[in-house]
PyMOL CGO cylinders between C-alpha atoms (Angstrom):
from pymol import cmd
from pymol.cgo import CYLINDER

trace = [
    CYLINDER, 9.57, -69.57, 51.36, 8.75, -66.48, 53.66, 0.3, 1, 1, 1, 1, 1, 1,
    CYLINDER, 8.75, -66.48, 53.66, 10.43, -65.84, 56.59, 0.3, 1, 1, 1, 1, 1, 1,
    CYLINDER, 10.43, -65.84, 56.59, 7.50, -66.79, 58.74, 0.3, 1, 1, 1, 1, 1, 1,
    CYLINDER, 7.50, -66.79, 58.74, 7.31, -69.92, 57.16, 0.3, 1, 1, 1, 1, 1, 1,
    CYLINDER, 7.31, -69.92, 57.16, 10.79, -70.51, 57.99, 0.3, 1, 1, 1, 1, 1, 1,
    CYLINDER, 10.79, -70.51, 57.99, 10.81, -69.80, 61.23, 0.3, 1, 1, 1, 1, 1, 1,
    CYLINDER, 10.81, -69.80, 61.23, 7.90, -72.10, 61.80, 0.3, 1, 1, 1, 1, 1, 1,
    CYLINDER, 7.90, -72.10, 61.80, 9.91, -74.97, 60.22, 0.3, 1, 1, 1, 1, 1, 1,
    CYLINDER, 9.91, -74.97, 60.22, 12.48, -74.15, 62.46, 0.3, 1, 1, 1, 1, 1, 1,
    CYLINDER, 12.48, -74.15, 62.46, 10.27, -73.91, 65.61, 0.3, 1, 1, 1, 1, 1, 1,
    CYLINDER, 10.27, -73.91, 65.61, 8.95, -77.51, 64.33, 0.3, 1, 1, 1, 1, 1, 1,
    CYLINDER, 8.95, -77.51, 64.33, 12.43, -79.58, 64.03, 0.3, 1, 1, 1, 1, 1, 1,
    CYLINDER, 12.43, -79.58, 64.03, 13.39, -77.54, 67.45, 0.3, 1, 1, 1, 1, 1, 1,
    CYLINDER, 13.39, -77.54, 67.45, 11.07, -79.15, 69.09, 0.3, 1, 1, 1, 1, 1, 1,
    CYLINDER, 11.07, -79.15, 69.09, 11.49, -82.76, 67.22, 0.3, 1, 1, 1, 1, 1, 1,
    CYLINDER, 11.49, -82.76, 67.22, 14.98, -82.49, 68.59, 0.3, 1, 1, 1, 1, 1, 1,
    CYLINDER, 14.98, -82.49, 68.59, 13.84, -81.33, 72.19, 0.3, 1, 1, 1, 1, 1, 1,
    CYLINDER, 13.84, -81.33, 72.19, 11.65, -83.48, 71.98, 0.3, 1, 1, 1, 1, 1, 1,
    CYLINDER, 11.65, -83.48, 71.98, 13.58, -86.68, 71.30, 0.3, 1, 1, 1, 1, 1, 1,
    CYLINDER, 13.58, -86.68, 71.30, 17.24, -85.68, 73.00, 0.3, 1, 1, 1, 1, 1, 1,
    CYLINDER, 17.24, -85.68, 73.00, 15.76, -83.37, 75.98, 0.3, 1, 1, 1, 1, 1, 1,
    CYLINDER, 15.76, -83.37, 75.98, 18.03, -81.19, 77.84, 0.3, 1, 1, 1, 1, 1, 1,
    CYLINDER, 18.03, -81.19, 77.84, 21.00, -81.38, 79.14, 0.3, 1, 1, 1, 1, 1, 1,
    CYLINDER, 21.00, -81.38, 79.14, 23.74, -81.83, 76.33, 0.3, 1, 1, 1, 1, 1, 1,
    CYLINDER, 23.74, -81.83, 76.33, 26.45, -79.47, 74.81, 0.3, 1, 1, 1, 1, 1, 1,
    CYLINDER, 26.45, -79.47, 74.81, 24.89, -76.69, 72.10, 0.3, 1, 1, 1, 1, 1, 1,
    CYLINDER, 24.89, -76.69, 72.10, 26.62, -78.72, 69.61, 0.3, 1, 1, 1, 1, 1, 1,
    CYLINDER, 26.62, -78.72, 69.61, 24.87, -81.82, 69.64, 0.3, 1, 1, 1, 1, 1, 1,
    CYLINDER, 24.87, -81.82, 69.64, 21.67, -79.84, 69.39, 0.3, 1, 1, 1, 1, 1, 1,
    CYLINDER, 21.67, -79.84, 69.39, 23.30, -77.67, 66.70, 0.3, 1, 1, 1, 1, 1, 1,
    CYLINDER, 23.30, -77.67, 66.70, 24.15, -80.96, 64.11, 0.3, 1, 1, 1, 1, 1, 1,
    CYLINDER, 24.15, -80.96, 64.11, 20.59, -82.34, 64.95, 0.3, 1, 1, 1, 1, 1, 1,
    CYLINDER, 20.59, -82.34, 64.95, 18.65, -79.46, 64.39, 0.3, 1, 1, 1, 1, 1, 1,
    CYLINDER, 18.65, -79.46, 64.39, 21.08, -78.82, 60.86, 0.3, 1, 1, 1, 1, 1, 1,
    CYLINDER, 21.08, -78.82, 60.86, 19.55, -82.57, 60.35, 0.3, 1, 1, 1, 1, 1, 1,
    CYLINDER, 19.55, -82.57, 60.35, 16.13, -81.93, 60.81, 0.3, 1, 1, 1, 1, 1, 1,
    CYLINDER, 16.13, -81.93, 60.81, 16.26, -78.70, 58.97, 0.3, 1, 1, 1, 1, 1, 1,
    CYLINDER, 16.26, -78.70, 58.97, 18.14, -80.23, 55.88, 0.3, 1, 1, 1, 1, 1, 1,
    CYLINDER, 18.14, -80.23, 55.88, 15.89, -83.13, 55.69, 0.3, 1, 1, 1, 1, 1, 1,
    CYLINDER, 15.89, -83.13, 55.69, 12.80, -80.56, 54.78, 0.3, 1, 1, 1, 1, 1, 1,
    CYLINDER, 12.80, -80.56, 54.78, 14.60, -79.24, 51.93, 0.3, 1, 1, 1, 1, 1, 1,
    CYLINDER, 14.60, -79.24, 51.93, 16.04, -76.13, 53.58, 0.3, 1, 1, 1, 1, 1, 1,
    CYLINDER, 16.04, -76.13, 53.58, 19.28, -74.57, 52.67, 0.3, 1, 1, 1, 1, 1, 1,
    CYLINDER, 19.28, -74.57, 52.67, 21.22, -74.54, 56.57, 0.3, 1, 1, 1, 1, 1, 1,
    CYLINDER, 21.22, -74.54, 56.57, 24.49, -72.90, 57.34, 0.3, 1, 1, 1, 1, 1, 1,
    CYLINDER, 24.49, -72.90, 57.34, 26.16, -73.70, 59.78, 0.3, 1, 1, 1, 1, 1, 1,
    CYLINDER, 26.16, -73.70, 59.78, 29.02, -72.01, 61.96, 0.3, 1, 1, 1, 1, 1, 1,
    CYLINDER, 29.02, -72.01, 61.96, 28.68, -69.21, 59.15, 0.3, 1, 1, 1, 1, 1, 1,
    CYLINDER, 28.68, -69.21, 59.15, 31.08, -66.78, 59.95, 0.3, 1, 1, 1, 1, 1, 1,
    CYLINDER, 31.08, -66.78, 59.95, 30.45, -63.16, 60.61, 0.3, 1, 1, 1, 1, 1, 1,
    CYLINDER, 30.45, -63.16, 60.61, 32.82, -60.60, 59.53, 0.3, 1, 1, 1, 1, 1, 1,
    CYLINDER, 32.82, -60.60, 59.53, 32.32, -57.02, 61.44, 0.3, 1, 1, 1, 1, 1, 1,
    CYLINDER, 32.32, -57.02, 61.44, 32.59, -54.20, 58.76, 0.3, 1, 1, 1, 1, 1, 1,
    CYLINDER, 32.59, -54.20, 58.76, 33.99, -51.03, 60.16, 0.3, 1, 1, 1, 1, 1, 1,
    CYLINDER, 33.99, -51.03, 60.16, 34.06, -48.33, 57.86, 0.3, 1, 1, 1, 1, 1, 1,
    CYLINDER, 34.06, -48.33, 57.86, 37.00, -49.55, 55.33, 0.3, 1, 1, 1, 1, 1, 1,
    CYLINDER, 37.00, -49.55, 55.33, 38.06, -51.97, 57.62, 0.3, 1, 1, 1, 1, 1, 1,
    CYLINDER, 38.06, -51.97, 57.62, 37.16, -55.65, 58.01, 0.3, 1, 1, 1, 1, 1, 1,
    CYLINDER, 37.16, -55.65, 58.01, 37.43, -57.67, 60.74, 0.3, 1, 1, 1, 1, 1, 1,
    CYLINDER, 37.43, -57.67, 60.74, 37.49, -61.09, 61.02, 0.3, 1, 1, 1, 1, 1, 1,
    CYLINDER, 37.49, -61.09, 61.02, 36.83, -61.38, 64.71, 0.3, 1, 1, 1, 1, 1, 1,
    CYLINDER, 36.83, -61.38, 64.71, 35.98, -64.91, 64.88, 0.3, 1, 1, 1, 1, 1, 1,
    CYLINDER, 35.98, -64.91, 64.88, 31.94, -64.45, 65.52, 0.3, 1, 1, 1, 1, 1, 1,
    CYLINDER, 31.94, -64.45, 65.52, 30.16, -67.02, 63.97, 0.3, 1, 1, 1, 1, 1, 1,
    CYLINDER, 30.16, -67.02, 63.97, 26.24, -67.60, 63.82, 0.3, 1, 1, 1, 1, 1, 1,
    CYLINDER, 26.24, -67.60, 63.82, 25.08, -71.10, 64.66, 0.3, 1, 1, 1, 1, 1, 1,
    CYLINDER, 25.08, -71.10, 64.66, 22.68, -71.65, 62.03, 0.3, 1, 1, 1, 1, 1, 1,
    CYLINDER, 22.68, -71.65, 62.03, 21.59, -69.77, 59.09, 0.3, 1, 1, 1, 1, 1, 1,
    CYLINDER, 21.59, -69.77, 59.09, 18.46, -70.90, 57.39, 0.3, 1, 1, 1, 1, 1, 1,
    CYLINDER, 18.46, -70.90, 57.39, 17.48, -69.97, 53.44, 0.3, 1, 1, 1, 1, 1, 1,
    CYLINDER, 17.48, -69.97, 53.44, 20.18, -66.42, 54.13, 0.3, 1, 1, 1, 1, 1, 1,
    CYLINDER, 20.18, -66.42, 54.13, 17.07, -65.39, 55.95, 0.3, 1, 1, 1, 1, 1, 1,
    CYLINDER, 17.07, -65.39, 55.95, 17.15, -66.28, 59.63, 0.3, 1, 1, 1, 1, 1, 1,
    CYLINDER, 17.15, -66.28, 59.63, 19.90, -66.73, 62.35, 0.3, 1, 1, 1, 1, 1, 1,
    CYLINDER, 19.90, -66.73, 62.35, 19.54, -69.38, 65.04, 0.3, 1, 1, 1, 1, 1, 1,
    CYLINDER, 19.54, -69.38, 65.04, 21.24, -69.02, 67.90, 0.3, 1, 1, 1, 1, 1, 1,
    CYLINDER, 21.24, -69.02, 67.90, 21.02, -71.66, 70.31, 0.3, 1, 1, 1, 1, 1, 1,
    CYLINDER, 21.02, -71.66, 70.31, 22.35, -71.57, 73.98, 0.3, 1, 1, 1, 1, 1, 1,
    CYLINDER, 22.35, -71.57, 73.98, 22.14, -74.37, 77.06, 0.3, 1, 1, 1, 1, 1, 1,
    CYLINDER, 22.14, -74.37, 77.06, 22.02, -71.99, 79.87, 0.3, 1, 1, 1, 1, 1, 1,
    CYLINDER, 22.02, -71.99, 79.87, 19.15, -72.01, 82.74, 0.3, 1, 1, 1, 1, 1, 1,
    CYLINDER, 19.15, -72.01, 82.74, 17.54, -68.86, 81.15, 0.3, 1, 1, 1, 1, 1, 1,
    CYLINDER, 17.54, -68.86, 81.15, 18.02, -66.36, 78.53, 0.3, 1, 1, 1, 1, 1, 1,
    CYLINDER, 18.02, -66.36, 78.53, 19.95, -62.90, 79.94, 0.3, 1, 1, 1, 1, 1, 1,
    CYLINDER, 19.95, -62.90, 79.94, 20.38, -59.26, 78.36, 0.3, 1, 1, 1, 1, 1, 1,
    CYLINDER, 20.38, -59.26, 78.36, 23.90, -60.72, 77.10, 0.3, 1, 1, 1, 1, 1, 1,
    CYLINDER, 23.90, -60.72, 77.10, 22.17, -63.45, 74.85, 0.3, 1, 1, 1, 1, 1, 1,
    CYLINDER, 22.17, -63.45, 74.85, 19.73, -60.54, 73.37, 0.3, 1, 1, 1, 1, 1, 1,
    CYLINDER, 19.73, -60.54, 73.37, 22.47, -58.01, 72.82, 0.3, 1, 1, 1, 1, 1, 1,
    CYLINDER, 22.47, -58.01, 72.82, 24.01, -60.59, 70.92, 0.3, 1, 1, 1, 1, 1, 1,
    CYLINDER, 24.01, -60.59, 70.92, 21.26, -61.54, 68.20, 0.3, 1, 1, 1, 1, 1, 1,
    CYLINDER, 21.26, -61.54, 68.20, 20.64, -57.75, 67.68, 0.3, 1, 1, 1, 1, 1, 1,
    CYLINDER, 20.64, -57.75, 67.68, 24.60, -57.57, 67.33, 0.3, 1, 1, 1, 1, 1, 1,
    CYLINDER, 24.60, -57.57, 67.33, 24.39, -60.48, 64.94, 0.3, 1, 1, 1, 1, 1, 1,
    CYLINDER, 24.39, -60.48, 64.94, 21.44, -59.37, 62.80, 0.3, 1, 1, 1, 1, 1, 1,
    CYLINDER, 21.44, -59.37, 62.80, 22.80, -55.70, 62.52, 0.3, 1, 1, 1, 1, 1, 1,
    CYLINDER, 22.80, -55.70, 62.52, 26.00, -57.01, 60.83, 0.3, 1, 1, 1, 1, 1, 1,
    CYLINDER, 26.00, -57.01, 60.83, 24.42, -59.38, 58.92, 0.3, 1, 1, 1, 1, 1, 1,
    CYLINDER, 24.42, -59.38, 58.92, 21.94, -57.34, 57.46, 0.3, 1, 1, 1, 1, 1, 1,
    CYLINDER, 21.94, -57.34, 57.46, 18.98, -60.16, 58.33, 0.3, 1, 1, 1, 1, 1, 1,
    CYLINDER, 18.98, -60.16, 58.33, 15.58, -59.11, 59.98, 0.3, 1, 1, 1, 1, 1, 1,
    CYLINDER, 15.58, -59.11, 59.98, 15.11, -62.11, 61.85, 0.3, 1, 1, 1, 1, 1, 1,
    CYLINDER, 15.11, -62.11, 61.85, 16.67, -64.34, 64.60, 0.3, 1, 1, 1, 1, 1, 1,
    CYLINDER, 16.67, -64.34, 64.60, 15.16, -66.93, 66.96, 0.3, 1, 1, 1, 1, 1, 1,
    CYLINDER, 15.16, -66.93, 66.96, 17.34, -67.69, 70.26, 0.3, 1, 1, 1, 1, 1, 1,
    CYLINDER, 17.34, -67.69, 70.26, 16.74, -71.76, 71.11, 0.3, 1, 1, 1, 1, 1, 1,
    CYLINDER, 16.74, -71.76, 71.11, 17.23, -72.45, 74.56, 0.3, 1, 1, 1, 1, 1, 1,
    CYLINDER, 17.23, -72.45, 74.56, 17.73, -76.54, 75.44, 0.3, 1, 1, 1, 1, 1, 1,
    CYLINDER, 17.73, -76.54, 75.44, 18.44, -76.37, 78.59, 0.3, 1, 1, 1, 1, 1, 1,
    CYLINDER, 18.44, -76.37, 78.59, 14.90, -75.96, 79.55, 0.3, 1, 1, 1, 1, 1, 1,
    CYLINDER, 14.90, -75.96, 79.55, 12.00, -79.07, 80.61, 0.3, 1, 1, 1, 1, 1, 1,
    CYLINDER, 12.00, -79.07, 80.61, 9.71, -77.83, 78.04, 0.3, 1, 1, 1, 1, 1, 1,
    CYLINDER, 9.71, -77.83, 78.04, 11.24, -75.76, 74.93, 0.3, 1, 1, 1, 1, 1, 1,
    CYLINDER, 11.24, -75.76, 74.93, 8.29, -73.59, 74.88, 0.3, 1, 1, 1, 1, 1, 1,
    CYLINDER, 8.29, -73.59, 74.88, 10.06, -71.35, 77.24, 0.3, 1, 1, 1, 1, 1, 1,
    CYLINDER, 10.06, -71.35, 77.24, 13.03, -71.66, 75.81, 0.3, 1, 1, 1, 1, 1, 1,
    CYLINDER, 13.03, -71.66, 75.81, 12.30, -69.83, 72.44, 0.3, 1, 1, 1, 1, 1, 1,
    CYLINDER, 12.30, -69.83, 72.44, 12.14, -65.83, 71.78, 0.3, 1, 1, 1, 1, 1, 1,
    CYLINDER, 12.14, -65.83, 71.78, 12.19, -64.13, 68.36, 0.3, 1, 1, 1, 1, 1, 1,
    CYLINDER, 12.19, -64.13, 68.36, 13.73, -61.40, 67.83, 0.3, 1, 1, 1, 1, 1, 1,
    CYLINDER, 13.73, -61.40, 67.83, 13.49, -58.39, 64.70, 0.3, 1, 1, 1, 1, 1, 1,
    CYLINDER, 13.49, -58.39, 64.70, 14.88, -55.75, 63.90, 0.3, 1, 1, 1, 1, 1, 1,
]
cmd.load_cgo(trace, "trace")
């Protein structure tokens, strides 16, 4: 499956779970459902996948963990805060640079409508 694919599937169950839970509830509820909805399409989801930093020689196991990982392609990051900030951004590029992945999507469900609660992000 291509990575735009993916992301749409992802974009589809996000909403599914907006959709039927709405906002207001702890990342990890929204976490498990979306893990659900993306396992019940056939997708291979990882979740809580931890995320060693490589320095030089050295590895560190800092205790950074992505929320979701979809088909070792794309990183999900979800938040519940009133709006996305510079932080939220430094941290997906942070998270895709280490990982070696291309492409994140940060979820925000703490918004009425999730359709301004989603932004992709590339490297």
């Amino acid at each position: 499956m291509e990575r735009d694919q993916i992301t749409h599937e992802i974009l589809d169950s996000a909403y599914k779970v907006h959709t039927k839970l709405g906002p207001g509830l702890l990342e990890s509820a929204y976490r498990t459902c979306l893990a659900y909805e993306l396992r019940k399409k056939g997708l291979r989801v990882e979740e809580e996948k931890p995320l060693p930093i490589i320095y030089e020689e050295v590895k560190l196991e800092c205790g950074y963990r992505l929320d979701i990982l979809v088909e070792d392609e794309v990183i999900v990051e979800l938040k519940t805060v009133n709006a996305f900030n510079e932080v939220h951004l430094a941290q997906m590029l942070t998270y895709l640079r280490f990982s070696h992945k291309h492409t994140g999507l940060l979820l925000n469900f703490y918004v009425k409508s999730l359709k301004d609660g989603i932004k992709r992000v590339s490297l």
